[in-house]
Biopython code that builds the backbone (N, CA, C, O; Angstrom):
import numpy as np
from Bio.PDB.StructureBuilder import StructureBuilder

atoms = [
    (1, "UNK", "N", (-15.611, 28.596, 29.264)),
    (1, "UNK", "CA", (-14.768, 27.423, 29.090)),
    (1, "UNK", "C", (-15.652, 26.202, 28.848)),
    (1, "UNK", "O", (-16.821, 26.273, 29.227)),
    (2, "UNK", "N", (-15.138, 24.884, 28.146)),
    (2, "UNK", "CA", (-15.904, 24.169, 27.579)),
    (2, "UNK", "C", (-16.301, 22.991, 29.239)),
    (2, "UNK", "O", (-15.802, 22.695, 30.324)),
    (3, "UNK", "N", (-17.040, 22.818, 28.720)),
    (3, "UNK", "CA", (-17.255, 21.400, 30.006)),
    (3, "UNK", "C", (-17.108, 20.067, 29.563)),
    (3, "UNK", "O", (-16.673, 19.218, 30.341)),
    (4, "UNK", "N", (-17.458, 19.753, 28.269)),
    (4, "UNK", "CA", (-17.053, 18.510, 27.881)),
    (4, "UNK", "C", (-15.916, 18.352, 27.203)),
    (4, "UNK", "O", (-15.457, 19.285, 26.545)),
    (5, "UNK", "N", (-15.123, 16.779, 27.292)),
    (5, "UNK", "CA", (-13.997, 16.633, 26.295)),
    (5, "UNK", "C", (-14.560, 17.206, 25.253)),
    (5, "UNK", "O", (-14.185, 18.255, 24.730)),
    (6, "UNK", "N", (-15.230, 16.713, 25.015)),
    (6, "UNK", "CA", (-15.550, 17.080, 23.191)),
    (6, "UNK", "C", (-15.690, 18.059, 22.831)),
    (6, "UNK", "O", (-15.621, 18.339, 21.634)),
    (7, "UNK", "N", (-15.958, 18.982, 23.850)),
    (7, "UNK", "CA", (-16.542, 20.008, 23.053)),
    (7, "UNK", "C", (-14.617, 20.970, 23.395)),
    (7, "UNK", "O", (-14.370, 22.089, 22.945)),
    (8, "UNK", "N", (-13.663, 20.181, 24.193)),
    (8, "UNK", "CA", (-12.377, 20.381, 24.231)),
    (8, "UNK", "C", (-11.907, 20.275, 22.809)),
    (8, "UNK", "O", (-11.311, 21.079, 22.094)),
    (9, "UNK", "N", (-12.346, 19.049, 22.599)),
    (9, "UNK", "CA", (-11.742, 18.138, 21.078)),
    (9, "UNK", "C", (-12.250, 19.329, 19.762)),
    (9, "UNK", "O", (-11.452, 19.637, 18.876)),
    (10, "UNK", "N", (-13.317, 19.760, 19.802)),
    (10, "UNK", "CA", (-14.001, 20.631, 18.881)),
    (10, "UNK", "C", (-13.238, 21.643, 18.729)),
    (10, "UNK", "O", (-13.026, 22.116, 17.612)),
    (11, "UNK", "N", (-12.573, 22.256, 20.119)),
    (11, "UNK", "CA", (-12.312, 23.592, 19.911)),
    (11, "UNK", "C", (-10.556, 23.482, 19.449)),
    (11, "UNK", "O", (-10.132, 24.094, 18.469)),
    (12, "UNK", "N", (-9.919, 22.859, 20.074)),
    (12, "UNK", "CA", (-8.295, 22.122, 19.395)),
    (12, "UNK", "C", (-8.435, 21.915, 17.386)),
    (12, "UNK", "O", (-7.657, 22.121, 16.455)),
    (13, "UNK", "N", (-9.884, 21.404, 17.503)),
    (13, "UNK", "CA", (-9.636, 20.790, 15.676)),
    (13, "UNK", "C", (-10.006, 22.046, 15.393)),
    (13, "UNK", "O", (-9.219, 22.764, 14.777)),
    (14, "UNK", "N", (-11.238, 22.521, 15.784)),
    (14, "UNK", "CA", (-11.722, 24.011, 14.709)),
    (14, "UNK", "C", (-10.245, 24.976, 14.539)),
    (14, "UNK", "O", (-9.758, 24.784, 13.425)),
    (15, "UNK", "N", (-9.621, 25.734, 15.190)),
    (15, "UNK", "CA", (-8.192, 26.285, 15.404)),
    (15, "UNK", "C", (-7.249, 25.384, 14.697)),
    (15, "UNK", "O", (-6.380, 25.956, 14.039)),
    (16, "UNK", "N", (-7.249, 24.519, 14.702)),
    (16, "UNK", "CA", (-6.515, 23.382, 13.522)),
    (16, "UNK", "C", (-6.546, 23.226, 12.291)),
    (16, "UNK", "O", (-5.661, 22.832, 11.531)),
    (17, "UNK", "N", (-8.160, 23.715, 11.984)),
    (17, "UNK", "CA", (-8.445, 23.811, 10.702)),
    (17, "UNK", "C", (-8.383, 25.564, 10.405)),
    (17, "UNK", "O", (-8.393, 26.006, 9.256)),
    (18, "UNK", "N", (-8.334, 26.261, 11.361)),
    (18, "UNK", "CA", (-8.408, 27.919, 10.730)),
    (18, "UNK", "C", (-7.501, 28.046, 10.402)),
    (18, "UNK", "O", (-7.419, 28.817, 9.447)),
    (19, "UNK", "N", (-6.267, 27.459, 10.882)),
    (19, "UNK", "CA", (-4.991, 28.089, 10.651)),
    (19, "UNK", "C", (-4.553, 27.863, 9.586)),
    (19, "UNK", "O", (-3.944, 28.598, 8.809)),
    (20, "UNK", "N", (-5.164, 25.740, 9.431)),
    (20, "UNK", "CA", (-4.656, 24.984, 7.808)),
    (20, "UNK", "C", (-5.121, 26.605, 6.804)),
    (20, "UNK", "O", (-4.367, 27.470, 6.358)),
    (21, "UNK", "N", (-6.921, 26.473, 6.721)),
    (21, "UNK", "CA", (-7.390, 27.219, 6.136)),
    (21, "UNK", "C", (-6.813, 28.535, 5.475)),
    (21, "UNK", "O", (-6.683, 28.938, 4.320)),
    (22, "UNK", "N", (-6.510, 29.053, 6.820)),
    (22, "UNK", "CA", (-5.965, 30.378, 6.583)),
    (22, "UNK", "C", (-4.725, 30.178, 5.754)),
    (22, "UNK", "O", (-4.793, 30.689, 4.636)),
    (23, "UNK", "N", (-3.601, 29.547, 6.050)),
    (23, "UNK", "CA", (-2.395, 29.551, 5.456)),
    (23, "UNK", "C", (-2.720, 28.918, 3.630)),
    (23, "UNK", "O", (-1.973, 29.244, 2.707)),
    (24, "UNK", "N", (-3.669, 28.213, 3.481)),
    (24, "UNK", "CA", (-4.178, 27.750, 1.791)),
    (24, "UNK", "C", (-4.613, 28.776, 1.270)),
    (24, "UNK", "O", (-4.292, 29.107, 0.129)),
    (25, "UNK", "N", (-5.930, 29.884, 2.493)),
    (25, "UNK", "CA", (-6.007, 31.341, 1.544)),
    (25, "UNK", "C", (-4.925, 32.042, 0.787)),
    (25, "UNK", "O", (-4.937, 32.306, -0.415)),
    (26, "UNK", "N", (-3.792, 32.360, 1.841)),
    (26, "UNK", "CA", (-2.742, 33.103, 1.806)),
    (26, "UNK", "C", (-2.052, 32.947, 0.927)),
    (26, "UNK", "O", (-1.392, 33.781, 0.307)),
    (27, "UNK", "N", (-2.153, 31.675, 0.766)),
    (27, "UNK", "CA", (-0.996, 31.267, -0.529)),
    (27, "UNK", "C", (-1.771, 31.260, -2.011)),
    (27, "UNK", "O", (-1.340, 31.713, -3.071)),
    (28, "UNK", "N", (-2.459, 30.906, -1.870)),
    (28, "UNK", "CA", (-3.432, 31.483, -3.344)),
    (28, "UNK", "C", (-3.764, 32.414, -3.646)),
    (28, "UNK", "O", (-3.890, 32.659, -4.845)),
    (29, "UNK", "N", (-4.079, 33.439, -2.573)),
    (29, "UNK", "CA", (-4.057, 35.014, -3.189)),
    (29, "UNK", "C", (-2.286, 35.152, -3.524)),
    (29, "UNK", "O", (-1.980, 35.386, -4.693)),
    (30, "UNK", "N", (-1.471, 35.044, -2.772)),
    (30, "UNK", "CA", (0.386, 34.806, -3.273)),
    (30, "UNK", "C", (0.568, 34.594, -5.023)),
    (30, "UNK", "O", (1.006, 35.315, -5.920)),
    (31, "UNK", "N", (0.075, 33.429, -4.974)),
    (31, "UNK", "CA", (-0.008, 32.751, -6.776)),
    (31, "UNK", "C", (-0.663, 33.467, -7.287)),
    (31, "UNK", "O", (-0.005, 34.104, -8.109)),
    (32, "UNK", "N", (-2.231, 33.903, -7.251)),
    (32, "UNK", "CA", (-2.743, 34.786, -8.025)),
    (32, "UNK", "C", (-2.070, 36.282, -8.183)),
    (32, "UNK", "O", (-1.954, 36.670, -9.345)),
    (33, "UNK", "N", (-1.638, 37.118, -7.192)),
    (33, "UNK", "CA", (-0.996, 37.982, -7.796)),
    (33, "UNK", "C", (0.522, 37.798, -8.432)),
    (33, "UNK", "O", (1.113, 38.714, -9.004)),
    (34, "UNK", "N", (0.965, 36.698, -8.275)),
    (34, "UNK", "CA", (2.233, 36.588, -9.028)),
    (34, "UNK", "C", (1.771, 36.118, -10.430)),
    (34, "UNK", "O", (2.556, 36.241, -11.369)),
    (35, "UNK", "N", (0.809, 35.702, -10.582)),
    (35, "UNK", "CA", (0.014, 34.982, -12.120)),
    (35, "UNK", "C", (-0.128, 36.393, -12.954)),
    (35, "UNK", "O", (0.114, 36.487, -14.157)),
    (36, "UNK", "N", (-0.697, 37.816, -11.843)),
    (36, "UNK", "CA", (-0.792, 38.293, -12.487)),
    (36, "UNK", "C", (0.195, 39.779, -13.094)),
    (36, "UNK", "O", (0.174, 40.796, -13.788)),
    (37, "UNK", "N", (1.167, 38.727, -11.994)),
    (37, "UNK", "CA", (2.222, 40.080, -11.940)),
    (37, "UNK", "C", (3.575, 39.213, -13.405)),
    (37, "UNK", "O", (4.716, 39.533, -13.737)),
    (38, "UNK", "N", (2.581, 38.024, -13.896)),
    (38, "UNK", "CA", (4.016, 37.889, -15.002)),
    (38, "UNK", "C", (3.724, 38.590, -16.322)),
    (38, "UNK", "O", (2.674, 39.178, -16.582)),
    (39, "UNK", "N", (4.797, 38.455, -17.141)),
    (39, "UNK", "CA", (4.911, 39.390, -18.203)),
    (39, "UNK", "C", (4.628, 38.453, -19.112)),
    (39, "UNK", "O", (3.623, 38.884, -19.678)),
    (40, "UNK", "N", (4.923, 37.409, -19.596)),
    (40, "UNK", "CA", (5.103, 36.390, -21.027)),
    (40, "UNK", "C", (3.702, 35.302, -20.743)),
    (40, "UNK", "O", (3.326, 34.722, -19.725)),
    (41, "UNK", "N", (3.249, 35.340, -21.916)),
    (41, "UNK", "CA", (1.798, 34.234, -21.981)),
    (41, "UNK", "C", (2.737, 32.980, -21.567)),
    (41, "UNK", "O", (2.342, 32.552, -20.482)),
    (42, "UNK", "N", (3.620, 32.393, -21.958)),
    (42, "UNK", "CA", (4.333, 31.050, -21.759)),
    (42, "UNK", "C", (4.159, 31.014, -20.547)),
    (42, "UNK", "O", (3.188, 30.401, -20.104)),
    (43, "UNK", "N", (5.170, 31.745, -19.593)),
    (43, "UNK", "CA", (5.117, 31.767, -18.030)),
    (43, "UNK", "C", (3.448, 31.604, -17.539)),
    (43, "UNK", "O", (3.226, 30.931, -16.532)),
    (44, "UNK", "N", (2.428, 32.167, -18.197)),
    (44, "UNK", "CA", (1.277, 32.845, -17.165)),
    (44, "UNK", "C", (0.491, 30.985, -17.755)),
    (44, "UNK", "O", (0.235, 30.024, -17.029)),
    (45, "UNK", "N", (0.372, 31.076, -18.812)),
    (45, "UNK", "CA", (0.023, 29.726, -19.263)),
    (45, "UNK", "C", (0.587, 28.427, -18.590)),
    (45, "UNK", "O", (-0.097, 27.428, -18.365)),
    (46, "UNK", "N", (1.748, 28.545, -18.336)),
    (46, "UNK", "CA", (2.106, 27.182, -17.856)),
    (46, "UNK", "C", (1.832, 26.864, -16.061)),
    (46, "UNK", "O", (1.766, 25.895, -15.304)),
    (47, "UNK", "N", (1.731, 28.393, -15.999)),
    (47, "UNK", "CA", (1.586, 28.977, -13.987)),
    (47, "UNK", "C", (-0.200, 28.398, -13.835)),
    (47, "UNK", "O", (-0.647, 27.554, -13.058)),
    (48, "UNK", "N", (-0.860, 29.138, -14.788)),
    (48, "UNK", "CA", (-2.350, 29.216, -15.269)),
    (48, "UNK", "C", (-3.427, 27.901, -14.286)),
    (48, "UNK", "O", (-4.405, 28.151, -13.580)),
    (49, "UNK", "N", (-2.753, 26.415, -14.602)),
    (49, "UNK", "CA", (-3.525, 25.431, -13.900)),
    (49, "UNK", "C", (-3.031, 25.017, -12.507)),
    (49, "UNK", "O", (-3.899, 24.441, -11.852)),
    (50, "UNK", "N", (-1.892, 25.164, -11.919)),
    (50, "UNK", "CA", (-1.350, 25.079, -10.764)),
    (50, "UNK", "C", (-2.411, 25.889, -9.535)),
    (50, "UNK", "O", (-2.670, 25.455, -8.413)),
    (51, "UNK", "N", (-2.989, 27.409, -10.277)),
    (51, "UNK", "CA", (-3.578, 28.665, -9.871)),
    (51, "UNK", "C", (-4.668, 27.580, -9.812)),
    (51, "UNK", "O", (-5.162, 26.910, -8.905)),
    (52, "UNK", "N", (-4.819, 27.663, -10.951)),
    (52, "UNK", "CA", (-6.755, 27.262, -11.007)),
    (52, "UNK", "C", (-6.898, 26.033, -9.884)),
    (52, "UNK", "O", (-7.681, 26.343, -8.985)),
    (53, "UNK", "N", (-6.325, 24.740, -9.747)),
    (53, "UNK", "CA", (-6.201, 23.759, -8.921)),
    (53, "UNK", "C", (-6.129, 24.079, -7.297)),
    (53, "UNK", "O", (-6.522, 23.321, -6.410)),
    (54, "UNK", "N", (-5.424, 25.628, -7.091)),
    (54, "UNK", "CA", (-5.443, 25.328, -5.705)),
    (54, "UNK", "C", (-6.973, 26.658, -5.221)),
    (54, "UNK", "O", (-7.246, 26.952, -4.057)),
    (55, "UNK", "N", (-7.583, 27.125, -6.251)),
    (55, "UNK", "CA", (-8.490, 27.938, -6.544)),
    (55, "UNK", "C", (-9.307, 26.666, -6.201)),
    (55, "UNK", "O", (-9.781, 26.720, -5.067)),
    (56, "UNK", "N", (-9.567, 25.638, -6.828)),
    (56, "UNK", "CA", (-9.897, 24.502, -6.947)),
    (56, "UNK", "C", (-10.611, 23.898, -5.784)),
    (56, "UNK", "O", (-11.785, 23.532, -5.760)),
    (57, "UNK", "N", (-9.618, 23.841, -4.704)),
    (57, "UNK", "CA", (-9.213, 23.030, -3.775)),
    (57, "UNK", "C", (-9.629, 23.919, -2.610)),
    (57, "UNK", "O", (-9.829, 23.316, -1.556)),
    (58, "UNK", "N", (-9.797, 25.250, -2.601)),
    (58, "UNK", "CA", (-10.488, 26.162, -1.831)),
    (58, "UNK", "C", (-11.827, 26.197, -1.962)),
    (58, "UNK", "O", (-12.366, 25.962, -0.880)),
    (59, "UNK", "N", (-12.356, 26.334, -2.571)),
    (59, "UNK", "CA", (-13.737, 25.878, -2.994)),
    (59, "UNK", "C", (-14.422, 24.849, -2.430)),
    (59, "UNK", "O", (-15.339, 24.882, -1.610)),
    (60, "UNK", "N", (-13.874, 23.924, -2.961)),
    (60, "UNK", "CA", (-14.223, 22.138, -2.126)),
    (60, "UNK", "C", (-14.227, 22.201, -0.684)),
    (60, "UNK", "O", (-14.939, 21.471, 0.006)),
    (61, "UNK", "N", (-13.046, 23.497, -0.003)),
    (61, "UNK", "CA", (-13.016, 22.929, 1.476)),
    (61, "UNK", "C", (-14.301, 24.272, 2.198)),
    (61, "UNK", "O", (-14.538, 24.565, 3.370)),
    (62, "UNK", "N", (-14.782, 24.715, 1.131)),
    (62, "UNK", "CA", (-15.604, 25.997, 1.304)),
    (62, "UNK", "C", (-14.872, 26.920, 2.246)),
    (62, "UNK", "O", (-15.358, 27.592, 3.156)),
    (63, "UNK", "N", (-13.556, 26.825, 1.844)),
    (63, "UNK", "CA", (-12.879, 28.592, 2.497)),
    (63, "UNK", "C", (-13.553, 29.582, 2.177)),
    (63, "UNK", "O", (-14.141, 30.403, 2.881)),
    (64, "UNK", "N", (-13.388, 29.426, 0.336)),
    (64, "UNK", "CA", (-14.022, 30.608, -0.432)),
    (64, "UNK", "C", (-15.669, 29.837, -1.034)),
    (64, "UNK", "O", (-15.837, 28.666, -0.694)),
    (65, "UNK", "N", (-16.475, 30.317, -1.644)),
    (65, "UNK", "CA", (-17.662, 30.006, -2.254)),
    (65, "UNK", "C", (-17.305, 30.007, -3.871)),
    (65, "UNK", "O", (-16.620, 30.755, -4.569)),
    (66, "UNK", "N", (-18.004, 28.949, -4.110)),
    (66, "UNK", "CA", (-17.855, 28.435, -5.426)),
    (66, "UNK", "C", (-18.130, 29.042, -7.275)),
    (66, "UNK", "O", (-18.031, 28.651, -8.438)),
    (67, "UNK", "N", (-18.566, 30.367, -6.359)),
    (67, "UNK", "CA", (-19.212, 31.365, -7.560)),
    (67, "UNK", "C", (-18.162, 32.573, -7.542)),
    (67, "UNK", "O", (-18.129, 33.452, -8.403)),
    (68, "UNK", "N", (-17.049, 32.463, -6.101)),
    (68, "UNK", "CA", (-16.066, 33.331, -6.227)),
    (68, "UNK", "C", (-14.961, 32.713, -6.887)),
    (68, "UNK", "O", (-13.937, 33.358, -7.113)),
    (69, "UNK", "N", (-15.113, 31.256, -7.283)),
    (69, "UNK", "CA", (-13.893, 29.979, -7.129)),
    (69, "UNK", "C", (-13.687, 30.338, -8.883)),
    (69, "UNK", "O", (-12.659, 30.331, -9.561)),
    (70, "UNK", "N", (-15.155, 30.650, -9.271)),
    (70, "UNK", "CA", (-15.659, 30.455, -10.769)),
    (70, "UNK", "C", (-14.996, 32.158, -11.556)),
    (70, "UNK", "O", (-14.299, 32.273, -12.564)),
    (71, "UNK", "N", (-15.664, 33.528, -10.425)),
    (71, "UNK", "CA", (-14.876, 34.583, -11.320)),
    (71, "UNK", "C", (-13.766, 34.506, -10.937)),
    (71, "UNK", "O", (-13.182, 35.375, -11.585)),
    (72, "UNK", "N", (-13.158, 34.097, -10.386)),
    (72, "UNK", "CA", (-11.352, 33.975, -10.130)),
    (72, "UNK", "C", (-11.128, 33.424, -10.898)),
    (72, "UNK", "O", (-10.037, 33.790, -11.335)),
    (73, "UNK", "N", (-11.646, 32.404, -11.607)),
    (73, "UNK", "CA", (-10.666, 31.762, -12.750)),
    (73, "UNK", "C", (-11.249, 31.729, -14.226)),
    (73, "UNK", "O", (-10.836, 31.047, -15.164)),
    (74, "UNK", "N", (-12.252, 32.579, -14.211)),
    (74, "UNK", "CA", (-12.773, 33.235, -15.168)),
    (74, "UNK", "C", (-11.616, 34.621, -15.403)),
    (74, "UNK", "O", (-11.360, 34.950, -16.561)),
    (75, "UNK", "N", (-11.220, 35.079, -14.691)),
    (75, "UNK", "CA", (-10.983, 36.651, -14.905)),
    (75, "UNK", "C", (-9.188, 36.332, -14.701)),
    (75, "UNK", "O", (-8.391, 37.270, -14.662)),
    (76, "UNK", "N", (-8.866, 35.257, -14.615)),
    (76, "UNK", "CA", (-7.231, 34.728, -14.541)),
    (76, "UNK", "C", (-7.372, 34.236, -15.974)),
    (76, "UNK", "O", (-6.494, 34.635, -16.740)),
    (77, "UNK", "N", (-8.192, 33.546, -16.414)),
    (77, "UNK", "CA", (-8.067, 32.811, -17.513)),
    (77, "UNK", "C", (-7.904, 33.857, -18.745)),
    (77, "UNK", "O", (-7.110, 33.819, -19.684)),
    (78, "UNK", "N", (-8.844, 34.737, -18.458)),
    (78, "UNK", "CA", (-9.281, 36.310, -19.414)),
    (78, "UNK", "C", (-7.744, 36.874, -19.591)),
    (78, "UNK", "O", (-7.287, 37.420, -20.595)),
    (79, "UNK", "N", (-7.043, 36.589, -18.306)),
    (79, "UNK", "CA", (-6.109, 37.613, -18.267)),
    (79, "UNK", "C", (-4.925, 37.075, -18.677)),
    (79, "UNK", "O", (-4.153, 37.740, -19.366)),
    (80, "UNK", "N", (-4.693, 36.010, -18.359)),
    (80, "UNK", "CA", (-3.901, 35.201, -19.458)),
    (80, "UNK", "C", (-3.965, 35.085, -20.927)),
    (80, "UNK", "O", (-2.903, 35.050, -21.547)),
    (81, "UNK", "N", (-5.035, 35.025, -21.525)),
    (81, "UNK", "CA", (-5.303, 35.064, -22.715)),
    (81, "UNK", "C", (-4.852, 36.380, -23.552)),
    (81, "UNK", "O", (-4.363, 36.430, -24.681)),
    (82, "UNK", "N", (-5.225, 37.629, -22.483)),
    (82, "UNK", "CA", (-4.818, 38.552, -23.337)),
    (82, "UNK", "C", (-3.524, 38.771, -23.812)),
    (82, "UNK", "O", (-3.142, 39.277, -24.867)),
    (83, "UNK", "N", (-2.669, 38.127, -22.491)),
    (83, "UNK", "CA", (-1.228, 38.402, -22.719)),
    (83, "UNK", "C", (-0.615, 38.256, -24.028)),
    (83, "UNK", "O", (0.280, 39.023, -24.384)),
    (84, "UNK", "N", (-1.060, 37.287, -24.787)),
    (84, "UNK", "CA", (-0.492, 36.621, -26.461)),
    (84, "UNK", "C", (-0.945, 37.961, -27.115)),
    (84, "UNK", "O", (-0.809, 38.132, -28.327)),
]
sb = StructureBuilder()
sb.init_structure("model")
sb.init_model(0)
sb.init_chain("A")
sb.init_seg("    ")
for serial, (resi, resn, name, xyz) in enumerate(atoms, 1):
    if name == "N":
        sb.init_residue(resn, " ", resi, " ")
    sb.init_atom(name, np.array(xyz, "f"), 0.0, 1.0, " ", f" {name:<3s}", serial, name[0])
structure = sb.get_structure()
C-alpha cells in the first residue's frame, strides 16, 4: 500500500488513464475491422480518415507505437484502394 498522498494521487490517475486508454484501443480496433468489413470504395473511402485520425491519436498518447500507427494505415489505405 502506498504511504504517500501522491503516490495515492499516482495510483487513482494511472487506472484513470488505463481504462481512458483501454476503451480508445477498443474502439479503433472496432473501426478498423468494420473499415475492413465494408464492401463499396465510397463507404471505405469516406470511413478511411475518421480510422486514420483516431489511429492518429493513439500513437500521440503512445498506447500503440508509431511504426505500428504507420503499417495500420499503410495496409488500411492499401486496402481501400483495392476496393475500386
Amino acid at each position: 500500500m502506498a504511504n504517500h498522498k501522491s503516490a495515492l494521487k499516482r495510483i487513482r490517475s494511472n487506472e484513470a488513464k488505463r481504462l481512458r486508454n483501454r476503451y480508445q484501443h477498443k474502439t479503433t480496433r472496432g473501426a478498423i475491422k468494420r473499415l475492413r468489413d465494408m464492401e463499396t470504395a465510397k463507404d471505405a473511402g469516406d470511413y478511411l480518415p475518421a480510422v486514420i485520425s483516431m489511429i492518429d491519436k493513439l500513437a500521440k498518447n503512445n498506447v500503440i507505437h508509431d511504426n505500428k500507427a504507420a503499417n495500420l494505415k499503410s495496409s488500411l489505405t492499401k486496402h481501400v484502394s483495392a476496393l475500386s
